[in-house]
N, C-alpha and C positions, 0 to 999 in steps of 0.2 A: 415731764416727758419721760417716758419709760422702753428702754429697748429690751426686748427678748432675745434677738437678735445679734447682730453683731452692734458693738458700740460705734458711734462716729466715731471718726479719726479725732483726735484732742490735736487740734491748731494752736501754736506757740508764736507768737505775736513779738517782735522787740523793738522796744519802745526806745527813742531818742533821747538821749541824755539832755538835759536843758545846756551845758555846755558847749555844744556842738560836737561835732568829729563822731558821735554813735552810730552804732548800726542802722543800717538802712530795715522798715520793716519786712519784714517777709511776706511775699506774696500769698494769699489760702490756696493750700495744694486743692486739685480735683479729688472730688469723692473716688475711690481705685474698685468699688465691687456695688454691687446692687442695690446691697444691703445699705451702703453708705450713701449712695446718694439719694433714694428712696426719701433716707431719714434727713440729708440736707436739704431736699427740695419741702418737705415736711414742715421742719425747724423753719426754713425761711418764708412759710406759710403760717405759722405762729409768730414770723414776729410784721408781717405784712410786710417783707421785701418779694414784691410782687416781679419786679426789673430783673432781680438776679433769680430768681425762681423761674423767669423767661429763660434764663440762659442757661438750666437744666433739661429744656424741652428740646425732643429729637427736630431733626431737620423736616423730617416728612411731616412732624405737629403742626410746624411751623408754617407749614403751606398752606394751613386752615385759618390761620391767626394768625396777626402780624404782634407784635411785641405790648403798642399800643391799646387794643383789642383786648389780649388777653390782661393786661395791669387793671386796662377799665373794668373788665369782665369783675375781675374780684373783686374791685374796688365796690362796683357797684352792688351787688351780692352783699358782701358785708356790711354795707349801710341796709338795705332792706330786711334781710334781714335778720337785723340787729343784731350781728356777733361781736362779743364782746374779747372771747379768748377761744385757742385750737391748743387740745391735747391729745396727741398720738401715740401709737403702742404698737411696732412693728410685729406681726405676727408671725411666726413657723410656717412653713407652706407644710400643706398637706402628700404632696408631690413634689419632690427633688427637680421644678422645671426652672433650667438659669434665666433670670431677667422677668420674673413675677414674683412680684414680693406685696404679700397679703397685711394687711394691718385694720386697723380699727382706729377710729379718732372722734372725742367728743367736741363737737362743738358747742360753745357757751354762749348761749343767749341773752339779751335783757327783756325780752318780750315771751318767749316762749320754752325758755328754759334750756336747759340739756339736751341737747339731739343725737343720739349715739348710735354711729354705723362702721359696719364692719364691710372694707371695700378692697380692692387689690387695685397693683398699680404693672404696668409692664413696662419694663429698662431692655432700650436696644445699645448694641455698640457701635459706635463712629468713629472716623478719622478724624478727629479735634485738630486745626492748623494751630502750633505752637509757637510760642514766640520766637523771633529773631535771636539767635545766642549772641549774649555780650562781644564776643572774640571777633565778631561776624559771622558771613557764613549764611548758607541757606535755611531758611525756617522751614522744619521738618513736619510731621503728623504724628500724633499718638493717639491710641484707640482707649477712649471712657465712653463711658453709661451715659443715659440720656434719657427722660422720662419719654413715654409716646404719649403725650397726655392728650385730655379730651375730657370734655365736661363735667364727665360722672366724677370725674375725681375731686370734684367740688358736694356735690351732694350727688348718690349714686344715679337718681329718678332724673339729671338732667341729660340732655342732649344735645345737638345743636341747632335744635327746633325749640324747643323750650326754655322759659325764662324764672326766675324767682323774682314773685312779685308778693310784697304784702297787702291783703285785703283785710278791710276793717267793716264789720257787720255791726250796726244797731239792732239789739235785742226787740222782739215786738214784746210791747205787755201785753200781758194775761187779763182776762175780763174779770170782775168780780161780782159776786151775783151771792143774793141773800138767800134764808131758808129755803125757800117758796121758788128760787132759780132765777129771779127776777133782774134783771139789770142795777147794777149799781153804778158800776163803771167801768165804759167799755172802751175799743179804740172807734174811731169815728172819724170821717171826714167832714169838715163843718165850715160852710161860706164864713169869711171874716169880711167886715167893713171898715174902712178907716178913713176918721176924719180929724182935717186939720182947721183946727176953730178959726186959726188965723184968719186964712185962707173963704169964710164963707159972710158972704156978702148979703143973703136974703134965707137969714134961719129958718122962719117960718116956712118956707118951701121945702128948705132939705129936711125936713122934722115930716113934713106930711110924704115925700117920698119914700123917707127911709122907713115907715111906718105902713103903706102900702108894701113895698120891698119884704118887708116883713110879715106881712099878711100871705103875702102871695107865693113865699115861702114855709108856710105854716102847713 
């Protein structure tokens, strides 16, 4: 993963002593600018935490898709298909506009290789209800970022009319044909018959039918 941008916040985690009596660990702070959560909603699209990548989508997304929805959404996507890994690269915007933040991301295939597009994403701000403080007291609001997301931000060409679906084509062969242009071998549709020896009680009849059958297809 490559940022041009601003970097994530580097999260510090403290781990409990096998002893007991350690610190408790620290909760992950919210991403605090665009930039940062952009790249966290990203990150947790690279590693398929689908749940909490829900929980960087605006309220107003969310009226389109319930949490459910969109988990399956990718899920489903990613199996057809066939993405293996997601590499992102936050891009400069062209225009100083707060809460669009440009990037680029390859996505890795096993069936079709490298698919590499260059897409924007737009971050609104919201009142976030905060947790209850230890001491008591009333749980307050603070204003973070929110993706407004929507399809495209999966592959840009979807909507929410359109689906990713893998189709699998059989090649037709090629005729081949001598000097002269003559048929060698071509494709063809061709009656099949099939018999079960077992099964036939008066040979001498099925021998003279399938012999006429074959006359009369000649």
């Amino acid at each position: 993963m490559r940022l041009i941008l601003a970097p994530l916040a580097l999260l510090a985690v403290l781990a409990a002593s096998c002893g007991g009596g350690g610190a408790e660990p620290k909760e992950t702070e919210p991403p605090k600018t665009p930039e940062d959560t952009a790249a966290r909603f990203l990150t947790l699209w690279e590693e398929r935490k689908y749940t909490e990548m829900y929980d960087l989508v605006s309220s107003e997304a969310k009226l389109a898709i319930s949490g459910e929805d969109f988990v399956g959404r990718y899920e489903a996507i990613a199996a057809e298909a066939t993405i293996t890994d997601i590499d992102f690269t936050l891009r400069p915007s062209p225009s100083p506009v707060a809460g669009e933040i440009p990037f680029s991301v390859v996505i890795t295939t096993s069936f079709f290789g490298d698919l590499q597009q260059d897409n924007a994403m737009t971050l609104v701000q919201e009142e976030i209800p905060q947790p209850t403080p230890e001491g008591g007291g009333e749980a307050g609001t603070k204003k973070e970022w929110r993706v407004q997301w929507k399809p495209s931000l999966v592959f840009a060409e979807l909507d929410d009319r359109s689906l990713v679906h893998f189709f699998t084509r059989v090649p037709r062969r090629g005729g081949i044909y001598d000097s002269k242009v003559r048929e060698l071998a071509i494709d063809a549709s061709l009656p099949v018959i099939g018999i079960v020896k077992d099964q036939i009680e008066d040979p001498e009849t099925v021998i003279a039918r399938l012999v006429r059958a074959r006359e009369a297809g000649a």
